[in-house]
C-alpha positions in Angstrom: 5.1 -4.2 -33.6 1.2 -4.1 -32.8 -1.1 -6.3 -30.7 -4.5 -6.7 -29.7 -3.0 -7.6 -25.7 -3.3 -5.4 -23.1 -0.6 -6.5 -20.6 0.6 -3.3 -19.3 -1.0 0.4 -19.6 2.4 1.5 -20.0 2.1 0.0 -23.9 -0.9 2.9 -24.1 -0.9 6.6 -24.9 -2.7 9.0 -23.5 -4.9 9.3 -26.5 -6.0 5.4 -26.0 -6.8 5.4 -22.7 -8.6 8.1 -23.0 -11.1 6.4 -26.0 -11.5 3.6 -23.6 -12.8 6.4 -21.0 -15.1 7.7 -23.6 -16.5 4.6 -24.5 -17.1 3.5 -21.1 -18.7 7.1 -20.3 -21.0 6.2 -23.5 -21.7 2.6 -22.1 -23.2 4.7 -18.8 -25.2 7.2 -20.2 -26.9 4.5 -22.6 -26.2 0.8 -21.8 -29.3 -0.1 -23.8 -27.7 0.4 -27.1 -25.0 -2.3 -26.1 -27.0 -5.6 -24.8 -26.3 -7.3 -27.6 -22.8 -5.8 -29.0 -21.2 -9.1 -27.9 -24.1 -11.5 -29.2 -21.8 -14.6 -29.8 -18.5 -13.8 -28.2 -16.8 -15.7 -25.4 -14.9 -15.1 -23.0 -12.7 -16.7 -21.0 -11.8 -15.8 -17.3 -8.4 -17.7 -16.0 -7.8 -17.2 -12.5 -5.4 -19.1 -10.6 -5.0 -17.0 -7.4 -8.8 -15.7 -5.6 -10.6 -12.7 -6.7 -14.6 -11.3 -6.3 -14.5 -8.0 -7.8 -12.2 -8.4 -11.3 -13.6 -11.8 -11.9 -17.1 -11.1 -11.8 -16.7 -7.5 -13.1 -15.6 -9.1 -16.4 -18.0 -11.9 -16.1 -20.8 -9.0 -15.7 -19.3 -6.9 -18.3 -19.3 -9.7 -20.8 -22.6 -10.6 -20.2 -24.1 -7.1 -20.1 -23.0 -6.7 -23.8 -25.2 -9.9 -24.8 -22.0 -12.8 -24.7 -21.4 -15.0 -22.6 -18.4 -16.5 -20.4 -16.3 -19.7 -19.7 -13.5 -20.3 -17.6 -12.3 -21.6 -13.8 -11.6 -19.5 -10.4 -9.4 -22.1 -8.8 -6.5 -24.0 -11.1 -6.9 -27.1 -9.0 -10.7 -27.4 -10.9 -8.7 -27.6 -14.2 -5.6 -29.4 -15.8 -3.2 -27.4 -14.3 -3.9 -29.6 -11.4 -2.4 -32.2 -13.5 0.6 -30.2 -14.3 -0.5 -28.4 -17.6 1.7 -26.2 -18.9 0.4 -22.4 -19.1 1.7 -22.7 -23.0 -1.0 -26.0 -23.5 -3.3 -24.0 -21.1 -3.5 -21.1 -23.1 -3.2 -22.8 -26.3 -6.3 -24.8 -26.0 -8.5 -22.4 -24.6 -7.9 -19.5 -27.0 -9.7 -22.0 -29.3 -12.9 -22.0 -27.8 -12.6 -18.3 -26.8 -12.7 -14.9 -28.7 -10.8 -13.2 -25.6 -9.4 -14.1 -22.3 -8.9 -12.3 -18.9 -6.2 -14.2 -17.2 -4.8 -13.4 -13.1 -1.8 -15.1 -12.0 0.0 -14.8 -8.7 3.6 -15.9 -11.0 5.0 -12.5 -11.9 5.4 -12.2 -16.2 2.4 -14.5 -16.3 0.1 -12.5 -18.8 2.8 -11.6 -21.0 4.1 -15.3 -21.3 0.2 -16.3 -22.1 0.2 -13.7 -24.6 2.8 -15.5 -26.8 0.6 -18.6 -27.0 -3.0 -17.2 -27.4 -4.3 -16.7 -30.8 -7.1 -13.8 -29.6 -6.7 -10.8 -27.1 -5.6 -11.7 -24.0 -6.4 -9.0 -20.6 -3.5 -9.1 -18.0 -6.2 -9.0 -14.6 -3.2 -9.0 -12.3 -0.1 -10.9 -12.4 1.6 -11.0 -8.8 2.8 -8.4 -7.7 3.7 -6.9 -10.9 0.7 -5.3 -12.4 -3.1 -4.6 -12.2 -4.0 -2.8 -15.9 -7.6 -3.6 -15.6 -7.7 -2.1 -12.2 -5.9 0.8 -13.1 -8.4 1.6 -15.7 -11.4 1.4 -13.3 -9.3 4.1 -11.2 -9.4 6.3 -14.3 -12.5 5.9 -15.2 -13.7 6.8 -11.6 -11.3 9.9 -11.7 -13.0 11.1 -15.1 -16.3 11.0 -14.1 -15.7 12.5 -10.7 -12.7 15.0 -11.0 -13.7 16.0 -14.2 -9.9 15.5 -15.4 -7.0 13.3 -15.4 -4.2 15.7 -15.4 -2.8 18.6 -13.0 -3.9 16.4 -9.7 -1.8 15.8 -6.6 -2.5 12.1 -5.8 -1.5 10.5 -2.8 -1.1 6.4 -2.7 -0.7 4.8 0.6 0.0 1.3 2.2 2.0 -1.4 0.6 3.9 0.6 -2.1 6.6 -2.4 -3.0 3.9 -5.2 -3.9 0.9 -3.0 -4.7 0.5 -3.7 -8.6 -2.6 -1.6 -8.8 -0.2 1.0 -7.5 2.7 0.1 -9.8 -0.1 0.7 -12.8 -1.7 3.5 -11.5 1.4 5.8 -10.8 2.7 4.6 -14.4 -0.5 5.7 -15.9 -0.9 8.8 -14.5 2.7 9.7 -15.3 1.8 10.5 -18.8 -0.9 13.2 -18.5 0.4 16.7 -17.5 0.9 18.3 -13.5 0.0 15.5 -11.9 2.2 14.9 -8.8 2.6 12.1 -6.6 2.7 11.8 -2.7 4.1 8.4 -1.9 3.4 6.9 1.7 4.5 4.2 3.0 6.7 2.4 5.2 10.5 2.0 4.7 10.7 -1.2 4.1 7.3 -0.8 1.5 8.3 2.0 -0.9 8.0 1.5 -4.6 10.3 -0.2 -6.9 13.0 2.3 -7.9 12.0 1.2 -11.9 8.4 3.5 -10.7 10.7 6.2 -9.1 12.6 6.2 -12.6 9.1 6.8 -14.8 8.2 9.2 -12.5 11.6 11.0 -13.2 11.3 10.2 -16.7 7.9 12.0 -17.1 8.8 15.2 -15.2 6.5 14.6 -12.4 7.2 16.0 -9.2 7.2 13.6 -6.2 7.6 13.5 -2.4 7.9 10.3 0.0 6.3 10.4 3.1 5.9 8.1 6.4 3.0 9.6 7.6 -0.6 9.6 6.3 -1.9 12.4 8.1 1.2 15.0 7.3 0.3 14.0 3.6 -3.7 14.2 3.4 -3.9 17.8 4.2 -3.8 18.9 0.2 -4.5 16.0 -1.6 -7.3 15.7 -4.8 -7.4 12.1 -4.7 -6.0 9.2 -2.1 -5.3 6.2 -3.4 -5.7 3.7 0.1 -4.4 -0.1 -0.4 -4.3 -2.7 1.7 -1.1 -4.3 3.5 -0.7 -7.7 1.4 -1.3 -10.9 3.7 -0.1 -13.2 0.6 3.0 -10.9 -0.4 5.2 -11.7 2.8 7.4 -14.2 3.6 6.3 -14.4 7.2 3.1 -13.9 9.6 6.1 -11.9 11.6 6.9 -9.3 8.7 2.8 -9.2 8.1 2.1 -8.2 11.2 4.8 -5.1 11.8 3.6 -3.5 8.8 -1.0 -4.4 8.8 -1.2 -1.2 11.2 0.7 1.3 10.1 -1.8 3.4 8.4 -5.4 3.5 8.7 -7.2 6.5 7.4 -9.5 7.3 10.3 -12.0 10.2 10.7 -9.2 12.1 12.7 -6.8 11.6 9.8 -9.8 12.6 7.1 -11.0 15.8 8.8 -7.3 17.1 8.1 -8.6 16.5 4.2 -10.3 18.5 1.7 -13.5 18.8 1.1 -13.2 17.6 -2.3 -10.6 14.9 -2.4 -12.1 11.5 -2.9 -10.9 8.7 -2.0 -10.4 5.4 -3.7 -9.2 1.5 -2.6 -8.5 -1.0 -5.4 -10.3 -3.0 -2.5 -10.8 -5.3 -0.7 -10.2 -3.3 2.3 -8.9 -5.4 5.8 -9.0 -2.9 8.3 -7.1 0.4 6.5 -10.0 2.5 6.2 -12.1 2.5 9.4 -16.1 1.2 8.3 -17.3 5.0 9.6 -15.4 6.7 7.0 -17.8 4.8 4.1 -20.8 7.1 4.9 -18.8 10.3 3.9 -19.4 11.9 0.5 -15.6 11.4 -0.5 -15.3 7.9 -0.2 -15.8 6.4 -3.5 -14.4 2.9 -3.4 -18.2 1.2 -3.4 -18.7 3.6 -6.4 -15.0 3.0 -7.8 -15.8 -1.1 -8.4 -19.4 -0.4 -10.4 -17.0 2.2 -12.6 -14.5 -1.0 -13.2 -17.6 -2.5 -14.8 -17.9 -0.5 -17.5 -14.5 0.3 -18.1 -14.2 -3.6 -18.4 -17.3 -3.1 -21.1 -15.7 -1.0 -23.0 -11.9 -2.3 -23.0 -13.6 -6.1 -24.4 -16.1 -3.6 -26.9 -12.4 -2.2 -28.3 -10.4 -5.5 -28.2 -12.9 -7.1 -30.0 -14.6 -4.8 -33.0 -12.2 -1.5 -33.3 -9.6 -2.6 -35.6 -8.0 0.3 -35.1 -7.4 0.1 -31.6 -4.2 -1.7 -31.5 -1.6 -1.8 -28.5 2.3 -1.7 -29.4 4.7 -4.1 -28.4 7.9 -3.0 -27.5 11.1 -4.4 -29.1 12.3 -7.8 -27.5 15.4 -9.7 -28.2 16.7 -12.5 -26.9 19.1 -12.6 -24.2 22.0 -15.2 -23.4 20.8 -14.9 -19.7 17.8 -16.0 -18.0 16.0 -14.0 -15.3 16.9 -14.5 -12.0 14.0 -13.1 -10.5 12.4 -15.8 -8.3 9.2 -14.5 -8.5 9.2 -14.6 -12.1 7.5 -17.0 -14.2 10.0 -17.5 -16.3 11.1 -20.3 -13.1 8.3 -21.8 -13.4 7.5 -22.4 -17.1 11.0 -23.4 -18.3 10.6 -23.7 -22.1 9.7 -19.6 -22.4 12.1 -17.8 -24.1 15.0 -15.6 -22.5 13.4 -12.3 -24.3 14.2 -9.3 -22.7 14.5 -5.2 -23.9 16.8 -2.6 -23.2 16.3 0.3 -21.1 18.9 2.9 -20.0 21.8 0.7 -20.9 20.3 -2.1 -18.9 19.0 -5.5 -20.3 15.5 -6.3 -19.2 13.3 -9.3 -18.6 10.0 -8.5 -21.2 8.0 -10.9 -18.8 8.9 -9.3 -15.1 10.4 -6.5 -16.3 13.3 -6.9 -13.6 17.0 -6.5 -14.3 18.7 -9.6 -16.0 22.3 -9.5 -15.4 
């Protein structure tokens, strides 16, 4: 099965994420020649949980390519105030738009729009689950400053559980050869085992670490990421992890001189405001990259008929997810579809175990 939907990178070989790189490196070196490849096209931007930088990176990208945009940044300014369903949502807005870009904080969010919308449909970030968009931006930036995407140690520090721009990137990255992975966190913040078992499943080599400055010493890139305010259940459990690691000059001296360093942003108080001056800090930089990596994802979606994402195969289960953070809780008329992987049955919109 094939779709135009780009939910998660995962869906994506290497050989497709790199033509969206070599689009978006095209889009640079001449954005002339594509202020008027959208003439006529709409697109739609759902948010239902805050954003600056994806929102108005797509809204930018959109209009830099001559279309133009439609769409709310706060639910409670639409009918979902009212109680819309995001089936009737999505239903009735894929008729006025060619594509959509929807964020969620519900995890399985995109994936349940997906089954509703009759054009392409971006996932910009659906709770803690994933970030695909962002992860793109990160590759993009890699490419054009690394020169490469493969045979890189690449630390990622902070909150490694609910980071879905981590969860995306690592899974990404997986699939191009050597790359290694340095994961630092906290205990009680290390990734999901399902990202330890891709990382196992791609042959990369990986080490977990509890300190930022043991790790930096030989890294090419560092991934930094804020500690999520919005992902705890208390101001208590917040505030025991905010501090744990903040990159610092002290901590960046022990660094190469050519590892870079890049923040899905924005940034609370993790990297210290002297650090932005240095050459290797690219996290400014990083978010113009996003731009036209967002450029060229809508250019593919919407003209390249050959660019086409697979859909992995679903069935339906006789159990629903338990996962409380899915959105399968939420929207109660969604199917119970789910894959299997390793002998396990899995929910296709959170991807957690269903038992």
């Amino acid at each position: 099965m094939t779709n135009k939907n780009l939910i998660d990178l995962e869906a994506m070989g290497v050989e497709q994420i790199d033509k969206i790189v070599r689009k978006a490196r095209k889009i640079m070196q001449s954005p002339a020649d594509y202020r008027h490849a959208c003439d006529g096209k709409i697109l739609a931007t759902l948010f239902y949980e805050p954003s600056t930088r994806t929102q108005m990176s797509f809204q930018t990208a959109m209009l830099k390519l001559g279309g133009r945009t439609i769409g709310f940044d706060n639910p409670m300014n639409s009918s979902v105030s009212k109680g819309e369903s995001l089936k009737d949502t999505i239903s009735v807005i894929s008729g006025y738009a060619d594509i959509i870009a929807i964020r969620h904080p519900v995890e399985g969010t995109a994936m349940a729009a997906s089954l509703y919308s009759s054009v392409p449909l971006i996932n910009c970030g659906d709770g803690g689950h994933l970030h695909p968009t962002q992860t793109l931006t990160d590759i993009v930036t890699l490419s054009c400053e690394k020169g490469r995407l493969d045979h890189m140690k690449i630390g990622v520090c902070g909150d490694l559980l609910n980071g879905r721009t981590v969860h995306s990137l690592i899974k990404t990255l997986a699939k191009y050869e050597g790359n290694s992975f340095v994961l630092i966190s906290t205990k009680e913040l290390s990734v999901p085992l399902y990202i330890i078992d891709i990382l196992e499943k791609n042959g990369c080599t990986y080490e977990i670490s509890h300190s930022l400055s043991d790790a930096i010493v030989d890294l090419d890139m560092l991934y930094m990421t804020r500690i999520q305010r919005e992902r705890f259940k208390s101001p208590e459990e917040y505030e025991a992890q905010k501090n744990v690691f903040v990159l610092d000059r002290e901590k960046l001296d022990r660094a190469r001189d050519d590892m870079i360093i890049l923040h899905p942003l924005p940034r609370v108080n993790e990297i210290t405001v002297d650090i932005d001056d240095d050459p290797r800090a690219l996290y400014f930089k990083q978010a113009q990259y996003g731009m036209f990596g967002r450029m060229a994802l809508i250019l593919l979606l919407l003209q390249d008929e050959d660019f086409i994402i697979s859909s992995r195969e679903t069935e339906l289960s006789v159990h629903r997810c338990n996962n409380p953070k899915c959105v399968t809780q939420s929207e109660a008329y969604l199917p119970n579809l789910s894959y299997k992987k390793l002998g396990m049955q899995m929910c296709d919109f959170c991807d957690k175990r269903i038992d």
